[in-house]
ROKELUM-895782 format. One record per residue (C-alpha): residue in one letter; y, x, z. Coordinates in steps of 0.5 Angstrom, whole numbers, plus 500, padded with zeros to 3 digits. Example, Ala and Ser with C-alpha at 12.3 -4.5 7.8 and 13.67 -1.06 7.14 Angstrom:
# residues 2
<a,<491,525,516>> <s,<498,527,514>> 
END
This chain:
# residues 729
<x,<299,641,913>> <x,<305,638,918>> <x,<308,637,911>> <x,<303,633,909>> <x,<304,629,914>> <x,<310,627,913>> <x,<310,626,907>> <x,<304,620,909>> <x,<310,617,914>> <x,<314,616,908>> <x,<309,612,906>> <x,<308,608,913>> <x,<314,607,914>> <x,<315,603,907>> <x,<308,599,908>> <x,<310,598,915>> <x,<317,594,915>> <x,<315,589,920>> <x,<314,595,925>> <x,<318,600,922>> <x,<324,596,920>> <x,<330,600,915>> <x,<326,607,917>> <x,<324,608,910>> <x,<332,605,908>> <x,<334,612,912>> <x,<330,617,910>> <x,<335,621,906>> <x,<332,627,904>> <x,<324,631,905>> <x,<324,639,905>> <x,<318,642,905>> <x,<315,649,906>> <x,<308,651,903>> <x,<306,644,903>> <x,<299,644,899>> <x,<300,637,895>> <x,<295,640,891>> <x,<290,643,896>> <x,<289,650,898>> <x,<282,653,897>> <x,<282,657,903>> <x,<282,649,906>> <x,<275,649,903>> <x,<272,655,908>> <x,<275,653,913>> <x,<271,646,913>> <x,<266,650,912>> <x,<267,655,918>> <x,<269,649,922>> <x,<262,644,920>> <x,<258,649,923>> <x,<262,651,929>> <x,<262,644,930>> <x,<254,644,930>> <x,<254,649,935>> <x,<259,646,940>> <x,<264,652,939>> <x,<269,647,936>> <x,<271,640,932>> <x,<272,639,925>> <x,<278,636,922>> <x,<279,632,916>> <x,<285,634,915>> <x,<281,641,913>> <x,<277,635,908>> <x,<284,634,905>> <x,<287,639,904>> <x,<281,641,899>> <x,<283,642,892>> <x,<282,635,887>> <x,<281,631,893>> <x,<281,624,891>> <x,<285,622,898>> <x,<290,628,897>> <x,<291,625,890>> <x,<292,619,891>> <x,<298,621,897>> <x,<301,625,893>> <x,<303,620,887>> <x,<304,614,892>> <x,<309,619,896>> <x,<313,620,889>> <x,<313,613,887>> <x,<316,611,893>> <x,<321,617,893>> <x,<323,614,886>> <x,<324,607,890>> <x,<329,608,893>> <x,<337,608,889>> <x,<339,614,891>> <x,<332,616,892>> <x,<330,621,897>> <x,<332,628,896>> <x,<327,633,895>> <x,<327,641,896>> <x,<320,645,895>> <x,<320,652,899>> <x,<313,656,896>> <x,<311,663,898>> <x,<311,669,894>> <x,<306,674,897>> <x,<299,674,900>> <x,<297,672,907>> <x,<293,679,910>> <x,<288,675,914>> <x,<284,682,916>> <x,<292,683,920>> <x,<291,676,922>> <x,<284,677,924>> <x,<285,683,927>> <x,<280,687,923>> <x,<281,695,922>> <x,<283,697,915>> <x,<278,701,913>> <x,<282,704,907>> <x,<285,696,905>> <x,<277,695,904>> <x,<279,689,909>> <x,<284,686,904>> <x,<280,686,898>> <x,<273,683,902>> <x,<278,677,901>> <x,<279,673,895>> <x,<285,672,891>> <x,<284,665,891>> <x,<284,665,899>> <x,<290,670,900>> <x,<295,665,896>> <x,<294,661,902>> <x,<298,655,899>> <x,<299,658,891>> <x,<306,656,888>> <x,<303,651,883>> <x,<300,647,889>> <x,<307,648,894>> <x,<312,644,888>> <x,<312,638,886>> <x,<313,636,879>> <x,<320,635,877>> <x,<323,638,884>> <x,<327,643,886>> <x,<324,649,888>> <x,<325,656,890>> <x,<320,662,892>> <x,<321,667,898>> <x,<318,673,899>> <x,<315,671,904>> <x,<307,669,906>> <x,<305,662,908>> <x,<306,664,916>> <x,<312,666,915>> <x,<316,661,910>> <x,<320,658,916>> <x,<320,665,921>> <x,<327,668,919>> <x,<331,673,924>> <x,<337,669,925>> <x,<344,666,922>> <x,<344,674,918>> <x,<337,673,916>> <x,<337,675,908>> <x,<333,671,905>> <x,<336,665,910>> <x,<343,666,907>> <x,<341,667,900>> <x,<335,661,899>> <x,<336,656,903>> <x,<342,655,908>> <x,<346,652,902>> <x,<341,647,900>> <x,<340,645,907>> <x,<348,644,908>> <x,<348,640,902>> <x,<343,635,903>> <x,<345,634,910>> <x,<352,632,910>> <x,<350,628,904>> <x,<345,625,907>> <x,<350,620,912>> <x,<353,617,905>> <x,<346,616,901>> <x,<343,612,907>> <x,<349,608,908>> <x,<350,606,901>> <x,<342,605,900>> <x,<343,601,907>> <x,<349,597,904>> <x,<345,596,898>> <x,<339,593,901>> <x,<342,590,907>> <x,<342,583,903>> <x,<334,583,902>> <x,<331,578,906>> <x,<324,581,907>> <x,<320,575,911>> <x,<322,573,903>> <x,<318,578,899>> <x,<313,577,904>> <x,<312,570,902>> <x,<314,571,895>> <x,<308,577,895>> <x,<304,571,898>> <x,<305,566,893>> <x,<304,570,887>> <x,<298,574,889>> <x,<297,579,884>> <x,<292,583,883>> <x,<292,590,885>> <x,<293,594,879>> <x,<293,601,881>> <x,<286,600,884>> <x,<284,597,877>> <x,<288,604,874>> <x,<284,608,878>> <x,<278,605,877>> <x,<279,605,869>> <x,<280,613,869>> <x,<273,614,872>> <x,<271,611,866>> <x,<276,613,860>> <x,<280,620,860>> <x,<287,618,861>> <x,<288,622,854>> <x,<289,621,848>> <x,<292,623,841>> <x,<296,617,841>> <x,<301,620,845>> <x,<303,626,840>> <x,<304,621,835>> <x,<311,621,832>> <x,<310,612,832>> <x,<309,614,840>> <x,<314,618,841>> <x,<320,615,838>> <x,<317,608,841>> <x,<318,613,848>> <x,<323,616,848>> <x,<331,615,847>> <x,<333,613,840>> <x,<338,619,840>> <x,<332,623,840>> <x,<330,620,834>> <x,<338,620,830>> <x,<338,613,832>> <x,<345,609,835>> <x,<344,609,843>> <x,<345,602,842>> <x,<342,599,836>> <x,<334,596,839>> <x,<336,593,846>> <x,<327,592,846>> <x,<322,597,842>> <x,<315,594,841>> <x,<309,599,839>> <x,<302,596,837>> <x,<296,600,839>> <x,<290,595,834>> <x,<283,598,833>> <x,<277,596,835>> <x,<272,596,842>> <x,<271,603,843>> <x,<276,607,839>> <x,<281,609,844>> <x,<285,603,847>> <x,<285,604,854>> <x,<285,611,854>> <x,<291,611,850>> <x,<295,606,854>> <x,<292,609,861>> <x,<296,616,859>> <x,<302,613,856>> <x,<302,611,864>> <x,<302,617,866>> <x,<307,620,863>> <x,<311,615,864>> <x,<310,616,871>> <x,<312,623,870>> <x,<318,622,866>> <x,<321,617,873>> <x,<320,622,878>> <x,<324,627,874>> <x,<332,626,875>> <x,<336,623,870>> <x,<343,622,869>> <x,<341,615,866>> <x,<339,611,871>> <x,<332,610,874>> <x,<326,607,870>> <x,<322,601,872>> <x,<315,601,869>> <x,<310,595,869>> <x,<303,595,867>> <x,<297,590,866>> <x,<289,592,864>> <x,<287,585,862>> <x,<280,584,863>> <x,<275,578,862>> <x,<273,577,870>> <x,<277,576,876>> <x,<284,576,877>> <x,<286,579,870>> <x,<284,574,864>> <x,<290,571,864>> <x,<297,570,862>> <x,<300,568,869>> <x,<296,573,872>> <x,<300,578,867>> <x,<306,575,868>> <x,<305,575,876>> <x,<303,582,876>> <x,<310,585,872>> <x,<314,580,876>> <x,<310,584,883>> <x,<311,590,880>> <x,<319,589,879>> <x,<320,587,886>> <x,<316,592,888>> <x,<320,599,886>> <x,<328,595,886>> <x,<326,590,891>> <x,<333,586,890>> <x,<330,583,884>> <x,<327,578,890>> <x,<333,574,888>> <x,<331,572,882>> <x,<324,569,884>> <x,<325,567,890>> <x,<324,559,887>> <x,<317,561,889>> <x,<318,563,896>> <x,<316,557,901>> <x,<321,555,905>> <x,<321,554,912>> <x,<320,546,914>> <x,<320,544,906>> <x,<312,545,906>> <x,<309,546,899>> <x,<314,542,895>> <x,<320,546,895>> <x,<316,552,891>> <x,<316,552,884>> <x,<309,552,880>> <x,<307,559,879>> <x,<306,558,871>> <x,<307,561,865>> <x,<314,558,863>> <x,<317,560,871>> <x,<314,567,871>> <x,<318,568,864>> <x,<324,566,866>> <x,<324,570,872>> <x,<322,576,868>> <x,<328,575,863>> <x,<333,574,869>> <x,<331,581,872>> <x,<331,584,866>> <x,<340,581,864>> <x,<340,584,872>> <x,<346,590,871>> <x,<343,595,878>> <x,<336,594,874>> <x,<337,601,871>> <x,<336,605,865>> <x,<330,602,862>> <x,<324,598,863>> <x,<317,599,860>> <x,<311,595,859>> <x,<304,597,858>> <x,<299,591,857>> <x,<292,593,855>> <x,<287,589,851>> <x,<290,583,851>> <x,<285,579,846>> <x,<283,578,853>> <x,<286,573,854>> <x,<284,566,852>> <x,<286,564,845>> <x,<286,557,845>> <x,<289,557,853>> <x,<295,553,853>> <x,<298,559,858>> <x,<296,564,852>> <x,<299,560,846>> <x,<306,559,850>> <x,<306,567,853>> <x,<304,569,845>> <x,<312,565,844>> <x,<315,567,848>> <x,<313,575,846>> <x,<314,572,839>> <x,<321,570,841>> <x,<323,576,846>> <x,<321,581,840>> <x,<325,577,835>> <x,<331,576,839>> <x,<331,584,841>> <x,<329,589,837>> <x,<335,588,834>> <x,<340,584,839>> <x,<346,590,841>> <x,<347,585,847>> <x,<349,591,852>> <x,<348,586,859>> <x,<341,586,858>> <x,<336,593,860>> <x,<333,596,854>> <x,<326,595,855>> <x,<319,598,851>> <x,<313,594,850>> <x,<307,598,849>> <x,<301,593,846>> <x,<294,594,845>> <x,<289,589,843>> <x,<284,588,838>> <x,<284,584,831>> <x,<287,578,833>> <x,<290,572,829>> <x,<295,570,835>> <x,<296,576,837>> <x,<298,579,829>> <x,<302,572,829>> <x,<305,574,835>> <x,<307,581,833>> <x,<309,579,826>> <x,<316,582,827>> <x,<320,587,823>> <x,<321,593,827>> <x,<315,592,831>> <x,<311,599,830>> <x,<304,599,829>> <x,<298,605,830>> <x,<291,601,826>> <x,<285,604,828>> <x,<282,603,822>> <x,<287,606,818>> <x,<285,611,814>> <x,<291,615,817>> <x,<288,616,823>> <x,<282,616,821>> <x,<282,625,822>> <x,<284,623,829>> <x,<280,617,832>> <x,<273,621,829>> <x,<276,628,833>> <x,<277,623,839>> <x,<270,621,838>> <x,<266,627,837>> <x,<271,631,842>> <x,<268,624,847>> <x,<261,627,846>> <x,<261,633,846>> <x,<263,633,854>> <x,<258,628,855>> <x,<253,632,852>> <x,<256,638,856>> <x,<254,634,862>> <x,<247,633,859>> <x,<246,641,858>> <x,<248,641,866>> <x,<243,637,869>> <x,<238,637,864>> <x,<237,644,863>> <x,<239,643,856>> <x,<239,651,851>> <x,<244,651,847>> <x,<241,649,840>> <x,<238,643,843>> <x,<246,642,846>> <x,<249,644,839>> <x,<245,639,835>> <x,<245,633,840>> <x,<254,634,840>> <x,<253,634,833>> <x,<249,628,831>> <x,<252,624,836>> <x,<259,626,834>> <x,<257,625,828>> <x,<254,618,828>> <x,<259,615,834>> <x,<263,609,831>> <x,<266,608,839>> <x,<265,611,845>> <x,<261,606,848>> <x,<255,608,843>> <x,<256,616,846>> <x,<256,613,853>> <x,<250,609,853>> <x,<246,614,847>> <x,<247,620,853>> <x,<246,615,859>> <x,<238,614,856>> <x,<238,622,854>> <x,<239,622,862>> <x,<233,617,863>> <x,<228,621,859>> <x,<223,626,863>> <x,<227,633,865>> <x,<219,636,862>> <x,<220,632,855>> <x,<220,637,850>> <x,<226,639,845>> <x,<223,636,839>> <x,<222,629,843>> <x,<230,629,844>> <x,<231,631,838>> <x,<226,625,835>> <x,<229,620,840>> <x,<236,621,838>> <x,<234,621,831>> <x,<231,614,831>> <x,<237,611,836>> <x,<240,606,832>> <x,<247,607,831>> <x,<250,600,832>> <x,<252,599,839>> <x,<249,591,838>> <x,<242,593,835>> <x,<241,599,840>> <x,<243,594,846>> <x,<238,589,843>> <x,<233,595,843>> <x,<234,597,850>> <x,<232,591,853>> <x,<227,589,849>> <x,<224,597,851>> <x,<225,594,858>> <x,<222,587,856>> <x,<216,589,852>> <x,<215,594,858>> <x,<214,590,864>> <x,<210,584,861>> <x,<207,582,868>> <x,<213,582,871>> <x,<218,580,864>> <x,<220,572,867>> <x,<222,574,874>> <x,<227,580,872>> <x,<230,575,865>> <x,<231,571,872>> <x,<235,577,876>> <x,<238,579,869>> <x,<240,571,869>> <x,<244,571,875>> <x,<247,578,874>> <x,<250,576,867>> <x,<254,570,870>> <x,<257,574,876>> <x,<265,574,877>> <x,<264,581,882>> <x,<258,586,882>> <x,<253,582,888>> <x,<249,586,893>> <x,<242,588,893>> <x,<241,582,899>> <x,<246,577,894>> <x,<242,578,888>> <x,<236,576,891>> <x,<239,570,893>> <x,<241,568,887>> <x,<236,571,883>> <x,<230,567,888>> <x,<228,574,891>> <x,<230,574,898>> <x,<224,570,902>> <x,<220,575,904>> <x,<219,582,904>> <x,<216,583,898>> <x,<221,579,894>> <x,<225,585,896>> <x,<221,590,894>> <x,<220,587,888>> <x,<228,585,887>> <x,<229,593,888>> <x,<222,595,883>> <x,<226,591,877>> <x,<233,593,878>> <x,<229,600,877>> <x,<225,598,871>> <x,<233,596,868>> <x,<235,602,869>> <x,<240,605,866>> <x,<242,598,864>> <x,<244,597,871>> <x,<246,601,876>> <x,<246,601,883>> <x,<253,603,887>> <x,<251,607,892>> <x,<259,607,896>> <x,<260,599,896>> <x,<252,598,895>> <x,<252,593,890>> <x,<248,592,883>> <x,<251,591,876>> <x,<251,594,869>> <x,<252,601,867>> <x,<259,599,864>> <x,<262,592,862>> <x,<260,593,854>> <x,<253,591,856>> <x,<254,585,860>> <x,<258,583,855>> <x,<253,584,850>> <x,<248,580,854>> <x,<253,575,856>> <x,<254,573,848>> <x,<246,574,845>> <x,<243,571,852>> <x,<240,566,848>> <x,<237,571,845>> <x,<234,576,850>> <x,<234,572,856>> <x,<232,564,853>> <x,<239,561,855>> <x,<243,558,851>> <x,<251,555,852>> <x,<249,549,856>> <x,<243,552,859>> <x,<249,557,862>> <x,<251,551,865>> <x,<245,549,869>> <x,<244,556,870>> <x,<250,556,874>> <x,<248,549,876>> <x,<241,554,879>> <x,<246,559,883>> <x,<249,555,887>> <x,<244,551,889>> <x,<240,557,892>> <x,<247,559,895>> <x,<247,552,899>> <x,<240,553,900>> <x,<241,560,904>> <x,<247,558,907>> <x,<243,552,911>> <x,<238,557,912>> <x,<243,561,915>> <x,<247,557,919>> <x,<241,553,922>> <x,<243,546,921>> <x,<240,541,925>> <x,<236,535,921>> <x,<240,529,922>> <x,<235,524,926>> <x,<237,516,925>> <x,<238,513,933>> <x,<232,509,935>> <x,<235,502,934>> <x,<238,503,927>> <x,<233,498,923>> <x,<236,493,929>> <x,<242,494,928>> <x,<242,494,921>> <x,<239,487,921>> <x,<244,485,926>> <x,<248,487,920>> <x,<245,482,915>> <x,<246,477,920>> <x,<253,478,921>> <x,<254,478,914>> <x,<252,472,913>> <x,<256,469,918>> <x,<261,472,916>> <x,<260,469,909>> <x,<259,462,911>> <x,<266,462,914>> <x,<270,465,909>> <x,<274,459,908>> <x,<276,459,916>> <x,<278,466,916>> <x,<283,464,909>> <x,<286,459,913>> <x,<288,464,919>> <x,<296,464,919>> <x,<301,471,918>> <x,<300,472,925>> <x,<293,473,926>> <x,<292,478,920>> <x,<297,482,923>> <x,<293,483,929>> <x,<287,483,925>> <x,<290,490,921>> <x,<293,493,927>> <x,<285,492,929>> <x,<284,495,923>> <x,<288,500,924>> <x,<286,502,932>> <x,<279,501,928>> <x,<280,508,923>> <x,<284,512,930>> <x,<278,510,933>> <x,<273,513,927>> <x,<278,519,926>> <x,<278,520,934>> <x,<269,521,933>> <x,<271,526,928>> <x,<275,529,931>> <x,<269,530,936>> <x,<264,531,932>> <x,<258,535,935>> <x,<256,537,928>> <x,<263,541,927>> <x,<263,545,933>> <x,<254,547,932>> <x,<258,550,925>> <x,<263,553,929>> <x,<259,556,933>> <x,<254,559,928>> <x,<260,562,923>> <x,<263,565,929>> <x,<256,568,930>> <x,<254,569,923>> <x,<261,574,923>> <x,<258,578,928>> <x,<250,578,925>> <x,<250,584,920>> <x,<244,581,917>> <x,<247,575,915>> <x,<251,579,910>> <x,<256,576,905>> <x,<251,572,902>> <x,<254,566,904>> <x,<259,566,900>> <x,<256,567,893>> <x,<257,560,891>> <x,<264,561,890>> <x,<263,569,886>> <x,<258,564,882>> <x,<262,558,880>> 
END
C-alpha cells in the first residue's frame, strides 16, 4: 500500500509546482515491493471485515482498502496518470517492480493451529497471492520475483542475505549513483522554463479537459476495435522499417478512418489511443513519443477548429514543457494588459504547432488523433482554414525527407464529407472505408459481437433462457446497421415488464423498425400517443432539454421547462421524465436529467419540427422563452426591490419642461459665450459625470445584489439555476 502512496506524491508533486517547486524535477527513480497497482482481492475482504467492525465500534474503515480493490476506478485512474508523468520527464523516471513468489500463510499470520494444512486450504488462492505478480508490475518495467510472501519482500537477514546479493543490491546500486546525473541533467534541461508562463499560457487557451472526455466515451464505446489489427493501421503506426520501407521516406503518415454514424469511429480512435499510450511507457532507443488527441463533438468546448488546436497545443506543453517557448505570444505579460497576447485563432495556433513540431529535443515522433471531425462546422471560417492547412501539411510532408522536422502521425476519422475528402485528397493518405465491401466481414463481426454483449447483459437482469437470449443476439446482430440501433433496441427490451412472456419479446423485436430515424420517431411517438393529457407540458420540457449545452438538474429543468412554481409542478417534472424513460435518463452521481446518448438528442434536435412543432426560427424564440424564464427566477431568487419613483418626480419633471424652454429661448445668448466660458462649462461638464460615476459608485442597488449573491452561495436551495441563461443561449 505504502507504494501506492507514493506513487500519488509523483503525481502531487507535478500538479502542485507552486508549493512543490522542482520536487517532480528530483524525482530520479521509484522502486516498488509488492505494490498492488492492479489492486488485491484479499483488499475486498478486508473492507468488508473492517464495514462491519466499524458498525460495531471495534475499529475504522480505511478507503484506501476501497482502493486497493481489483478495477477500481480511482486505482485505475492513478496508475495511468502515474505513468504519463513518468514518461514526462527526459530521463524519465527510473522504475524497478519487486513481485512476490509465494503464498502468505494467513492461518500462521493468525495464529491458527494447523490441523493437518486444513487451515491453509480454508483460504482462498486468490487471497493467499496477497498482491499477484500481474497486479505487482507495470507494463513495460522492469521486474524481478523473489521467493518470498508479501510480508517478507523487504525482511532480508542482512549484507550476505542470498536473495539481497543476488535480485536486488545491483539494481539499487545502479540506480542510485545514476541518479545525481539524471536529476542535474533533467535540472539543467528545465531550468529555462518559466512556470508563471505556462500557467498563463494554460489560462489563455483554456482547453478543454480531454482525458475526462476519453474516460467519459469508454463508458459508452469499447475502447477495441478490429481497426488496429488491420495492416493500413499497422504500417500507419509503427515504423517504416517494419514495413520495408526507408527510415526517412515519410516525414508525416496520415490514416482516414471513413464510415458512417455507428460503425466504429470512436471506438477505433479510443483504442489507437490506448495503444499508443502503452508504446510511450515502454523504453525506446528512439526517443520519446508525444501523443495528442481531440474527440470532436457538437456541444461545449469541442466543436471547433481552435478549440482542437488549443487542446493539441496544451497537450504538447503539457508532456515536454519546454515547448512553452513556442506559444508564449499567447501569455499575458505583466503590465502590458490585454494587447501584448496574440489572439487565439486558427492561423496563430497552427504556427505555434509547426513551430513545436521543427523543435529538435521534441522527440522521436508525434502522433495525432482526431475524432469525428465532420463535427466541425463546415461553412465556419476557422473550419475552411484548418481544412488548408492540413490540406498543406499532408502535401508538404508525406513525402518531404526534411530531417529538422519530427516525424509526425495523423489518425483521422469523420464521416462522408466534401471538405474533409477534399482536405485528404492527398497521395499517400491511407484510407479504411467503412462502406467497403473489404470490410464489410468486419464491421458486421464488430456489430453482432456489439449485441451479443448487450443481449448478455439483458439475459442477467431480465432473467432471459437461453432461446429467448439465442434469438434476440441473432435478430439484433443480424438486422443492427450501427450500434446505435443495438443500444436503444435493448434499452426498450430493458423497459418492458420483468413478467412479459418470450413470445411478447420475440414479437416486440420482430416488429422494431430497423432504421435508427423510424425507430427514433416511433418511440416518441409511443410516448406521445401514451400520455395525451399530459402531451404539451412534456413537448415543452423536451423543448427545453433539446436546446441545452450541458445536461440541467431536475430544479434547472423546471425552470426552464416552467415547471418549478410549486410542489406539484415538480412532481409533474419528475412524473414526465418517467414517461420518457428510456429516452431520457436521470444520472443519479452529478443528479442531472438528459437523454440516453447523444444520437437521440440529435435526432430530435433535427426532426423537432416534426415531433416537437418547433421549426428553425421557433428555435430562435424557444431560446428567446429560456432565458427569460431564467431571468424571471433569478429576480425571484435574488428578491430585487421594486424600484419606486420619489414623491416629487412629476414636479421635477415639469420643472424640467420649464428649463427646457428656457434654455430654448436663450439659445443665441449662450452662442455668443467666449472660448473661456465653454472651457468652464466642460469642466462643469466633467465634474458633472465624476459626480454621476461617484452615485454609481454607491449605488444602494449593487451593494442589496452583492449581499444576496453572497447568500445565495451559501443557500443550498437556490441551487445552480441562476446561471441557466448562460447554458442556454
Amino acid at each position: 500500500m505504502g507504494g501506492l502512496v507514493i506513487a500519488k506524491a509523483i503525481t502531487i508533486a507535478d500538479s502542485r509546482r507552486d508549493k512543490f517547486p522542482v520536487m517532480f524535477e528530483a524525482i530520479a527513480a521509484a522502486i516498488f515491493f509488492g505494490t498492488p497497482f492492479g489492486g488485491a482481492p484479499v483488499a475486498s475482504a478486508a473492507a468488508m471485515y473492517a464495514y462491519c467492525a466499524e458498525k460495531i465500534g471495534a475499529a475504522s474503515s480505511s478507503k484506501l482498502l476501497d482502493l486497493m480493490r481489483p478495477e477500481d476506478e480511482g486505482l485505475r485512474e492513478l496508475v495511468h496518470e502515474f505513468m504519463r508523468l513518468v514518461g514526462k520527464l527526459n530521463p524519465k523516471i527510473d522504475l524497478l517492480c519487486f513481485y512476490e513468489e509465494q503464498p502468505t500463510d494467513f492461518s500462521k499470520m493468525a495464529g491458527l493451529p494447523n490441523l493437518f494444512g486444513l487451515s491453509k486450504l480454508a483460504i482462498p488462492k486468490s487471497y493467499a497471492e496477497f498482491v499477484s505478480r500481474d497486479s505487482a508490475t507495470l507494463q513495460g518495467v522492469e521486474e524481478q520475483g523473489l521467493a518470498r510472501n508479501h510480508r517478507g519482500l523487504v525482511k532480508f537477514d542482512g549484507p550476505k542475505d542470498d536473495q539481497w546479493n543476488q535480485f536486488v543490491k545491483d539494481p539499487l546500486k545502479r540506480i542510485i549513483h545514476g541518479a545525481q546525473l539524471a536529476v542535474k541533467n533533467r535540472l539543467n534541461s528545465v531550468r529555462d522554463i518559466d512556470r508563471s508562463m505556462i500557467n498563463s499560457i494554460n489560462e489563455a487557451l483554456d482547453s478543454a479537459p480531454v482525458y475526462k472526455k476519453r474516460k467519459a466515451l469508454a463508458q459508452t464505446f469499447a475502447p477495441s476495435s478490429w481497426i488496429t489489427n488491420e495492416a493500413e493501421y499497422k504500417e500507419w503506426l509503427y515504423d517504416p522499417e517494419t514495413s520495408g520501407e526507408s527510415p526517412t521516406s515519410r516525414v508525416a503518415d496520415c490514416l482516414w478512418i471513413r464510415g458512417p454514424e455507428g460503425r466504429g469511429k470512436t471506438s477505433a480512435s479510443l483504442a489507437a489511443v490506448d495503444e499508443i499510450d502503452m508504446i510511450k511507457e515502454m523504453d525506446t532507443d528512439q526517443g520519446s513519443i508525444l501523443l495528442a488527441y481531440f474527440f470532436c463533438d457538437s456541444t461545449g468546448d469541442y466543436s471547433t477548429a481552435e478549440d482542437l488546436l488549443k487542446s493539441l497545443v496544451t497537450q504538447l506543453i503539457d508532456q515536454q514543457e519546454t515547448l512553452a517557448s513556442y506559444a508564449k505570444a499567447f501569455a499575458k505579460k505583466k503590465g502590458e494588459g490585454n494587447k501584448s497576447q496574440a489572439q487565439v485563432t486558427v492561423e496563430n495556433l497552427w504556427q505555434t504547432l509547426q513551430d513545436m513540431l521543427t523543435d529538435e529535443f521534441i522527440g522521436s515522433k508525434v502522433i495525432f488523433v482526431l475524432n469525428n471531425l465532420h463535427v466541425l462546422p463546415e461553412d465556419s471560417d476557422s473550419t475552411i482554414k484548418l481544412m488548408k492547412y492540413l490540406n498543406a501539411e499532408l502535401q508538404s510532408t508525406l513525402n518531404s525527407t526534411d530531417t529538422k522536422r519530427v516525424h509526425t502521425r495523423w489518425m483521422i476519422t469523420s464521416r462522408e464529407a466534401h471538405n474533409i475528402g477534399e482536405a485528404l485528397k492527398v497521395e499517400g493518405v491511407r484510407l479504411v472505408d467503412l462502406e467497403d465491401d473489404k470490410y464489410g466481414d468486419q464491421v458486421q463481426m464488430a456489430l453482432r459481437k456489439r449485441a451479443k454483449e448487450r443481449v448478455a447483459t439483458l439475459e442477467r437482469e431480465k432473467n432471459y433462457n437461453k432461446a429467448l437470449a439465442y434469438f434476440a443476439s441473432s435478430l439484433i446482430g443480424k438486422r443492427a446497421q450501427n450500434t446505435q440501433w443495438i443500444d436503444i433496441t435493448c434499452v426498450q427490451l430493458q423497459e418492458l415488464p420483468q413478467a412479459e412472456s418470450d413470445l411478447k419479446v420475440r414479437r416486440v423485436l420482430e416488429k422494431m423498425p430497423q432504421d435508427l430515424t423510424t425507430l427514433l420517431n416511433n418511440a416518441w411517438l409511443q410516448i406521445f400517443k401514451a400520455n395525451e393529457a399530459d402531451v404539451e407540458k412534456i413537448k415543452e420540457m423536451l423543448r427545453a432539454l433539446v436546446l441545452t449545452y450541458e445536461d440541467p438538474t431536475e430544479a434547472e429543468l423546471g425552470v426552464l421547462a416552467g415547471l418549478c412554481s410549486n410542489e406539484d409542478d415538480k412532481a409533474d417534472l419528475r412524473r414526465f421524465v418517467e414517461k420518457c424513460k428510456p429516452l431520457l435518463v436521470m444520472k443519479r452521481a452529478s443528479n442531472t436529467i438528459s437523454f440516453m446518448n447523444v444520437v437521440v438528442k440529435t435526432h430530435l434536435l433535427e426532426n423537432s419540427k416534426q415531433l416537437l412543432g418547433m421549426s428553425d426560427e421557433e428555435k430562435k424564440w424557444q431560446h428567446g422563452v429560456l432565458a427569460l424564464r431564467s431571468f424571471s427566477h433569478v429576480k425571484e431568487s435574488f428578491d430585487f426591490p421594486i424600484e419606486e419613483k420619489p414623491a416629487g418626480s412629476e414636479g421635477k419633471a415639469q420643472e424640467g419642461d420649464d428649463d427646457q424652454e428656457g434654455a430654448s429661448e436663450n439659445e443665441e445668448d449662450a452662442d455668443d459665450d467666449d472660448d473661456e466660458e465653454e472651457e468652464d462649462d466642460e469642466d462643469v461638464s466633467e465634474s458633472d459625470w465624476d459626480s454621476e460615476e461617484e452615485d454609481e459608485e454607491e449605488d444602494p442597488e449593487a451593494e442589496i445584489l452583492r449581499d444576496k449573491a453572497r447568500k445565495s452561495i451559501l443557500n443550498p436551495n437556490i441551487g445552480g439555476s441562476e446561471y441557466l441563461l448562460i447554458s442556454s443561449l
